[in-house]
C-alpha positions as CSV (number, residue, x, y, z in Angstrom):
1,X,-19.4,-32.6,32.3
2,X,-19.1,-30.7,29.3
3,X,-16.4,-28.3,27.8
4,X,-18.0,-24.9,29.2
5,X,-18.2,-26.3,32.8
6,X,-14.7,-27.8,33.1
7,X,-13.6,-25.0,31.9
8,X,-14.9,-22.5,34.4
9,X,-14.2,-24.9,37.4
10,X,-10.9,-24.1,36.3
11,X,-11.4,-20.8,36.6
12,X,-13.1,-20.7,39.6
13,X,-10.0,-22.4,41.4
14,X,-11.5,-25.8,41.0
15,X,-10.6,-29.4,40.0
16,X,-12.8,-31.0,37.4
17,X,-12.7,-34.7,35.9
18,X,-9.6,-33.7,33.6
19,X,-7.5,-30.1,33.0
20,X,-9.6,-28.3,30.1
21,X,-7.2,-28.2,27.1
22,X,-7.2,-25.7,24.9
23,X,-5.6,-25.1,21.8
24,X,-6.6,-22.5,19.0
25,X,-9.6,-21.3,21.9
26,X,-7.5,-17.7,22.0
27,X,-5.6,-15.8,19.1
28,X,-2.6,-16.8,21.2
29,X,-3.1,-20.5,21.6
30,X,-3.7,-22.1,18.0
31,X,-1.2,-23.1,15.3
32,X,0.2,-20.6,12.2
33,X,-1.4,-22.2,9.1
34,X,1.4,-24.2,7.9
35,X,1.5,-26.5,11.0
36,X,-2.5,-26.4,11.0
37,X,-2.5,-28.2,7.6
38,X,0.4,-30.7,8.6
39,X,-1.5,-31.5,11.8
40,X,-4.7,-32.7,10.0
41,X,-2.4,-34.4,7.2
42,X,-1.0,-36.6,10.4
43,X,-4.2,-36.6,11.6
44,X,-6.1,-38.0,8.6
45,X,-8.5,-35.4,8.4
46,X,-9.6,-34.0,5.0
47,X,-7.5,-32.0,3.3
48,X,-10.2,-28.9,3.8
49,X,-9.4,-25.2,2.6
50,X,-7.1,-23.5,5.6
51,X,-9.2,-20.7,7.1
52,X,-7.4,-17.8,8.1
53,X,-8.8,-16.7,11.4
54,X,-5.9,-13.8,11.7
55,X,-4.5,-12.4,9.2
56,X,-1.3,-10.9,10.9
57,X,-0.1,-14.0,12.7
58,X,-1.2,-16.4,10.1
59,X,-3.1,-18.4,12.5
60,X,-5.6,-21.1,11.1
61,X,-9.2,-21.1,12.0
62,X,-9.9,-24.4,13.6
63,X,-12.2,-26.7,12.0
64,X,-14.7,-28.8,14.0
65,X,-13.6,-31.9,13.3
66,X,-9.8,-31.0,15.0
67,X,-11.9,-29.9,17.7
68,X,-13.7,-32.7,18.6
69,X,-10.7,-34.9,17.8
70,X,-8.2,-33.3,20.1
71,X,-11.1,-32.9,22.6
72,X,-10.5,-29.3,22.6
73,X,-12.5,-27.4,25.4
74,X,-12.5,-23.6,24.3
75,X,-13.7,-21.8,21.1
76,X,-13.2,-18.7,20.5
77,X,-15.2,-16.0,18.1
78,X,-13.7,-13.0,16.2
79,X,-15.4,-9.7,14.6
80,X,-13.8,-8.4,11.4
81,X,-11.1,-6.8,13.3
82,X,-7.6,-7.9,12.2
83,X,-9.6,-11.0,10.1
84,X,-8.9,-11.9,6.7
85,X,-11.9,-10.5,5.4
86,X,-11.2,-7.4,6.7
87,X,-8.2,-7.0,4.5
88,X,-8.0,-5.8,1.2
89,X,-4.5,-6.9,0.1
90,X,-2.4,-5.8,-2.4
91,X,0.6,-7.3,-5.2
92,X,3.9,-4.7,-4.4
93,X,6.3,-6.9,-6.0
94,X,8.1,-8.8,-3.7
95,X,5.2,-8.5,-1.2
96,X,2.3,-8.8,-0.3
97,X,0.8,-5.2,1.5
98,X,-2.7,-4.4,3.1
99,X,-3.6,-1.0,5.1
100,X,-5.7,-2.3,8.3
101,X,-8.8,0.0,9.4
102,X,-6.8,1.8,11.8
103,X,-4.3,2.9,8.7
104,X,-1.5,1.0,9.7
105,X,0.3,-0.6,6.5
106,X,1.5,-4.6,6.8
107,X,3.3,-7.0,4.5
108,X,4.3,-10.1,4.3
109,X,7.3,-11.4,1.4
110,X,5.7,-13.5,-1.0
111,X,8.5,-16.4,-0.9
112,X,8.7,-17.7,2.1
113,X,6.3,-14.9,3.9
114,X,5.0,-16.6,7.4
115,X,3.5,-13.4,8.8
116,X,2.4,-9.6,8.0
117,X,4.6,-6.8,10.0
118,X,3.8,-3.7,10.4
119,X,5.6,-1.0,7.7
120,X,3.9,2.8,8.7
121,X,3.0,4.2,11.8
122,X,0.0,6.4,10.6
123,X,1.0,8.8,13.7
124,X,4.6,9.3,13.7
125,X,4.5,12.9,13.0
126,X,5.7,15.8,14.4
127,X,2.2,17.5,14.4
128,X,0.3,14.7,16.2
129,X,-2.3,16.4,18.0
130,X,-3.7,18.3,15.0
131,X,-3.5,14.8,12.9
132,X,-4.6,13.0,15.9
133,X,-7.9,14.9,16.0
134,X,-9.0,14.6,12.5
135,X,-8.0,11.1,12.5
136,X,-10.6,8.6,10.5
137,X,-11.3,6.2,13.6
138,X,-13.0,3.5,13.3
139,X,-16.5,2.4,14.6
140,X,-16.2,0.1,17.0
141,X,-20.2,0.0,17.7
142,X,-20.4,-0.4,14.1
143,X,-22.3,-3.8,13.8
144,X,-21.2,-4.6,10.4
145,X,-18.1,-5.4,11.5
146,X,-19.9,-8.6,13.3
147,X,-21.1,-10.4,10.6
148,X,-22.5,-14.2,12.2
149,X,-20.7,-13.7,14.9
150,X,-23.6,-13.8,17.0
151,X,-24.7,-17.7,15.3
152,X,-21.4,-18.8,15.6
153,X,-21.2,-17.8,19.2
154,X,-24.7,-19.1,19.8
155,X,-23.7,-22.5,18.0
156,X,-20.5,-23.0,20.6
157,X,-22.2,-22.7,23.3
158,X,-25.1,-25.7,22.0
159,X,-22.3,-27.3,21.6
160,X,-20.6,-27.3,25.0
161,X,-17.8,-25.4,24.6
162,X,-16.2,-22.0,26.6
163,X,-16.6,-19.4,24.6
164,X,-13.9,-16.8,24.1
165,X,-14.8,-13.5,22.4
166,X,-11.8,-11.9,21.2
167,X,-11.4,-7.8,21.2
168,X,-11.5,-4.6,18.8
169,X,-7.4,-4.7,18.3
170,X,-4.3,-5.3,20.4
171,X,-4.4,-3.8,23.5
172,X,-4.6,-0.4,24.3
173,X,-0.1,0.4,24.8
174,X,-0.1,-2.0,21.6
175,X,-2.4,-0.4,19.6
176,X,-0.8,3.4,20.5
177,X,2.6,1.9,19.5
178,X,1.5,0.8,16.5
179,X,0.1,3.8,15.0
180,X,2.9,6.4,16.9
181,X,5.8,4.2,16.1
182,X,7.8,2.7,19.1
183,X,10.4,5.5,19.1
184,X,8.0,7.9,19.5
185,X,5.8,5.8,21.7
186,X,8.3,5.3,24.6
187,X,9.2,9.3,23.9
188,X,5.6,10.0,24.6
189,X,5.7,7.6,28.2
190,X,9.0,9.4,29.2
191,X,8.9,13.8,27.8
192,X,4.9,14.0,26.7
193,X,2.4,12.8,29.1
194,X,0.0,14.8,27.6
195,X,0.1,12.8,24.3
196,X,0.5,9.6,26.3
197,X,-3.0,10.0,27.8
198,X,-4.5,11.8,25.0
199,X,-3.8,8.5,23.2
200,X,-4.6,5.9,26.2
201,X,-7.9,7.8,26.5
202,X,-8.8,7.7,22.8
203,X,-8.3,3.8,22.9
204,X,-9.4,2.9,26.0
205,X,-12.9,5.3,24.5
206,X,-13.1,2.8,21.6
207,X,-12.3,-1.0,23.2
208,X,-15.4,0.4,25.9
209,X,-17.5,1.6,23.0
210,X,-16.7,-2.4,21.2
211,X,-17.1,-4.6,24.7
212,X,-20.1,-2.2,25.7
213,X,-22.1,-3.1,22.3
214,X,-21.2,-6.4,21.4
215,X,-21.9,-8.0,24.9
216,X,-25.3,-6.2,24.9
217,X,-26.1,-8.4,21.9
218,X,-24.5,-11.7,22.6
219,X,-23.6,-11.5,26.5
220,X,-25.6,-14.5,27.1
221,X,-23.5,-16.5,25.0
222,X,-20.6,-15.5,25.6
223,X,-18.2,-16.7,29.1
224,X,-14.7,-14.6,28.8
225,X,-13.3,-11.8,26.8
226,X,-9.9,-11.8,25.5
227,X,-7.9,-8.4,25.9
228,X,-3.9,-8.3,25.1
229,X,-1.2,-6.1,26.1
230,X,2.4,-7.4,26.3
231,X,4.0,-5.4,28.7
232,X,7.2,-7.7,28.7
233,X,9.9,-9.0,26.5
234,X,12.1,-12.5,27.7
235,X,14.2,-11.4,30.5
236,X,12.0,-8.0,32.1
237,X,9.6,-5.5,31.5
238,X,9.1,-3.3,28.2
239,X,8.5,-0.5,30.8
240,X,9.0,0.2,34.3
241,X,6.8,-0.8,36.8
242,X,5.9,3.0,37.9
243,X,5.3,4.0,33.9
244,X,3.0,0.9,34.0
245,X,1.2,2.1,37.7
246,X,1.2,5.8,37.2
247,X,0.5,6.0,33.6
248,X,-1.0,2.4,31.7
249,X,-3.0,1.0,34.5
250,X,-5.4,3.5,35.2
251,X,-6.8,3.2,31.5
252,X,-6.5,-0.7,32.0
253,X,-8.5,-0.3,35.3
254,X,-11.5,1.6,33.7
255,X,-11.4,-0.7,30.6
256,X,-12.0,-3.8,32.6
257,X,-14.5,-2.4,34.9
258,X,-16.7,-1.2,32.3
259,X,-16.5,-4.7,30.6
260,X,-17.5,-6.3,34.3
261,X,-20.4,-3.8,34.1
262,X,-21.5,-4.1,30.7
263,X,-21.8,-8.7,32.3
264,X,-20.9,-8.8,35.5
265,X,-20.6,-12.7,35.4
266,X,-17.7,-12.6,32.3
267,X,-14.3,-14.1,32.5
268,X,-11.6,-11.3,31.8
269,X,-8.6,-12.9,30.3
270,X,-5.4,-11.0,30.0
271,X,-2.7,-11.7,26.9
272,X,0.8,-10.6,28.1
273,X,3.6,-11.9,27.1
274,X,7.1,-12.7,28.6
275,X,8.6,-11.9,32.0
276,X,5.4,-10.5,33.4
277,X,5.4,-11.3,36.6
278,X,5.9,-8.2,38.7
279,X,2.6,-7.0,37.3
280,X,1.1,-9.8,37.9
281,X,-0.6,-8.3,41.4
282,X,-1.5,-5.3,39.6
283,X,-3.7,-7.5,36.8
284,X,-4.5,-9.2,40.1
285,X,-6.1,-5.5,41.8
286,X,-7.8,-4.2,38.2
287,X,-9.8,-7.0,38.0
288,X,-8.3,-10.0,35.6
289,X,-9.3,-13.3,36.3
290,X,-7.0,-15.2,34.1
291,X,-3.6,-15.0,32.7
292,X,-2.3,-15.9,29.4
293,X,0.5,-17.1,28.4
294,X,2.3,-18.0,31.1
295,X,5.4,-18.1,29.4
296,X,7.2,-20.7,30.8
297,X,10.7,-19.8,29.6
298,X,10.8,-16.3,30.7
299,X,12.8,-14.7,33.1
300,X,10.5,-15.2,36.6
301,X,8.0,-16.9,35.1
302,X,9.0,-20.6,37.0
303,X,5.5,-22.3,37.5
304,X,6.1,-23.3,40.4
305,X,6.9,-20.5,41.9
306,X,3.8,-18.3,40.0
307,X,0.9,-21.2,41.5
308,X,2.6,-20.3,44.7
309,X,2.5,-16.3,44.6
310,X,-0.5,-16.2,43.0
311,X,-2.3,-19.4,42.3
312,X,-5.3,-18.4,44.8
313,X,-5.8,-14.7,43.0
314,X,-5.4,-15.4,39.5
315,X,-6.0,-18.3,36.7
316,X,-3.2,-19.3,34.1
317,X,-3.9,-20.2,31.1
318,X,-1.2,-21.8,28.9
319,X,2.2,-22.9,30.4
320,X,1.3,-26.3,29.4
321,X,4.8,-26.7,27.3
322,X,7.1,-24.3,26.7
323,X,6.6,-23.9,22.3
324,X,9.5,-21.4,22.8
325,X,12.0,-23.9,22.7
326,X,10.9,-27.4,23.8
327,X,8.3,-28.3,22.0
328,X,9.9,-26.9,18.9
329,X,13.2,-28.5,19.8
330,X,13.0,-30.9,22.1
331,X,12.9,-34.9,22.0
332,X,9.4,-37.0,22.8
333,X,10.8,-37.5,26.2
334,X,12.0,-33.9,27.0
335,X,8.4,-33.4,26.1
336,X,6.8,-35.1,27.8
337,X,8.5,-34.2,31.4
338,X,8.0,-30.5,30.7
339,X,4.3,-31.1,29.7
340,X,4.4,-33.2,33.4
341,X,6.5,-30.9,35.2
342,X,4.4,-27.9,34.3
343,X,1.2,-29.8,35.0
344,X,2.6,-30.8,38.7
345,X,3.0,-26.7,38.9
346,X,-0.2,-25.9,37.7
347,X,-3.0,-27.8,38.1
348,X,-3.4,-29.0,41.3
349,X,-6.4,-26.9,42.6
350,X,-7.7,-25.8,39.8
351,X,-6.7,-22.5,38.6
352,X,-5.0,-23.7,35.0
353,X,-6.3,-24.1,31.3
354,X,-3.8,-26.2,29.7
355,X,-2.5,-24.8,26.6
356,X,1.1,-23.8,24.6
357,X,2.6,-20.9,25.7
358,X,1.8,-19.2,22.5
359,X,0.9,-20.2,18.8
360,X,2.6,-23.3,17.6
361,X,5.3,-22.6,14.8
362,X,5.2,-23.9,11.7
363,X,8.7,-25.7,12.2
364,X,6.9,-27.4,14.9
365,X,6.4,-30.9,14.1
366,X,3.1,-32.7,14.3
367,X,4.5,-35.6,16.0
368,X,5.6,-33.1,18.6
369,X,2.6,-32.0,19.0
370,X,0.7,-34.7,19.4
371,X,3.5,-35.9,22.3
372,X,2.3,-32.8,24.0
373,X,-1.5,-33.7,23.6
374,X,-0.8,-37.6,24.6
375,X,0.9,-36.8,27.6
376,X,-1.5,-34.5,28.7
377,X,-4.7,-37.2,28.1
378,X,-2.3,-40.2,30.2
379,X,-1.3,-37.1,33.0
380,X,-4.3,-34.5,33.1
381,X,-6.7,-36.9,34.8
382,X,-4.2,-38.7,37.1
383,X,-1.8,-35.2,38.4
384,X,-1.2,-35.4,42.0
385,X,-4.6,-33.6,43.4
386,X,-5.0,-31.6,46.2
387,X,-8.2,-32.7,47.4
């Protein structure tokens, strides 16, 4: 059995010889780049150049040879979009600065700088509609921004492994709150529904326009799509349940059925962070097959109790360890029973992915790490089944 087909037994609510692992397979699995390069020091792998495969989040581009080493199932391939190359960065004294494609300015401190943040909200005017509609958007269709991505994509799948494609931007709230400003943003949901959807539609216009082009190239190599909103913070929602049914979903609806129609046979995995779970029968109606992260440590987010609810409707992916706090924290042994205790919750039937519940720190040890992966090659084949 090979990578791709454990993983989609998985998926498809179904126990393979081992849980698929995953772990740099999604933007929100893999490890910043500090914690990359002290991984493959403790490994003993060369001492390659540290890819950047995100520029925002810092995360490291996994080589091969980590791959096959940690017997890593998924891969994942990325346009231009939010990549180092896309960047043209900037010295501004104490920082480092770069204006994305979208406008929206980052930086990241040069001493001790772990990650880019956003500065300007291109949008966060008064005016809005009349800036709004002169607005340099990008081209999503635009094919230069896919530069080997088709090879590489190709190349994974010779090579076994599930192949994630990753999206345009953030999601489609993420993306509107990024170039209104959050202030104005949550204004918008509440006082100006009118700007709210003239926003919602413009993004939703230009994810369909990406998914709609790339997977008429590479569909055939290609088994999930990776789309992220987080529409939660650690103890509840960012937004109400009715903002998010009356006013988010609808756009979130007609974004994941035109990627179904564009291949009907893709895996649609959602990114939302935190205490998600009262949506979680809504991603359930519009379509999503799989879940990500799982956050473990969240308010409502017990394992136990989400396999439960809605182990038979939905795939998790991640919720393997909670990196929020134990795997960054904890001892081997605390570890290694959350690692167990959230594989006892998750696996049995199928239906789970095992990965972090979001990118691994760079004050994360590799030792720790590596407790994580051990336990899960001694436990992952041996879990109590339900067959």
């Amino acid at each position: 059995m090979d990578s791709r087909e454990r993983v989609l037994m998985a998926i498809n609510h179904q126990e393979s010889d081992r849980i698929p692992f995953d772990l740099g397979g999604m933007a929100q699995s893999g490890i910043h780049r500090i914690g990359y390069a002290k991984l493959r020091a403790y490994l003993g792998l060369p001492n390659n150049p540290i890819r950047i495969l995100n520029i925002n989040t810092q995360q490291a581009k996994f080589d091969k040879d980590i791959q096959d080493r940690l017997l890593i199932d998924a891969t994942m391939v990325y346009s231009k979009w939010a990549s180092v190359e896309a960047a043209d960065v900037v010295d501004e004294g104490e920082f480092w600065a770069y204006i994305d494609e979208w406008g929206v300015k980052r930086v990241m401190p040069k001493e001790d700088g772990l990650y880019y943040d956003v500065m300007t909200h291109p949008l966060a005017v008064d005016d809005v509609v009349e800036k709004f509609t002169h607005y340099p958007w990008p081209d999503p269709a635009d094919l230069t921004g896919f530069p080997g991505l088709h090879e590489e994509a190709r190349q994974a799948r010779q090579d076994g492994k599930f192949v994630v494609l990753m999206g345009l931007c953030p999601g489609i709230v993420e993306m509107y709150a990024w170039l209104r400003g959050f202030d104005r943003f949550y204004v918008d949901l509440a006082a100006e529904p009118q700007i709210a959807e003239m926003f919602l539609e413009k993004m939703a216009e230009l994810k369909i326009a990406y998914w709609q082009r790339v997977l008429s190239e590479m569909g055939e190599s290609i088994d999930a799509v990776n789309e992220a909103d987080d529409m939660a913070g650690q103890t509840n929602l960012l937004l109400s349940p009715k903002t998010y049914r009356n006013v988010i979903k609808p756009y979130h609806r007609r974004l994941f059925d035109a990627i179904k129609q564009s291949k009907p046979d893709v895996k649609i995995i959602l990114h939302s962070c935190g205490a998600v779970r009262k949506l979680i029968p809504d991603f359930i109606e519009i379509g999503v097959d799989v879940l990500n992260p799982v956050q473990v440590s969240a308010t409502g987010m017990d394992p136990v109790e989400l396999k439960r609810e809605f182990g038979k409707d939905i795939s998790f992916w991640g919720g393997g360890v909670d990196a929020q706090n134990i795997l960054t924290n904890g001892s081997p042994q605390e570890i290694k029973d959350n690692v167990i205790r959230n594989i006892d919750a998750l696996a049995p039937g199928g239906g789970f992915i095992f990965a972090p519940t979001h990118i691994i720190q760079p004050s994360v040890s590799p030792e720790n790490i590596m407790v994580m992966w051990e336990t899960l090659q001694e436990y992952g084949s041996n879990y109590n089944r339900s067959s």
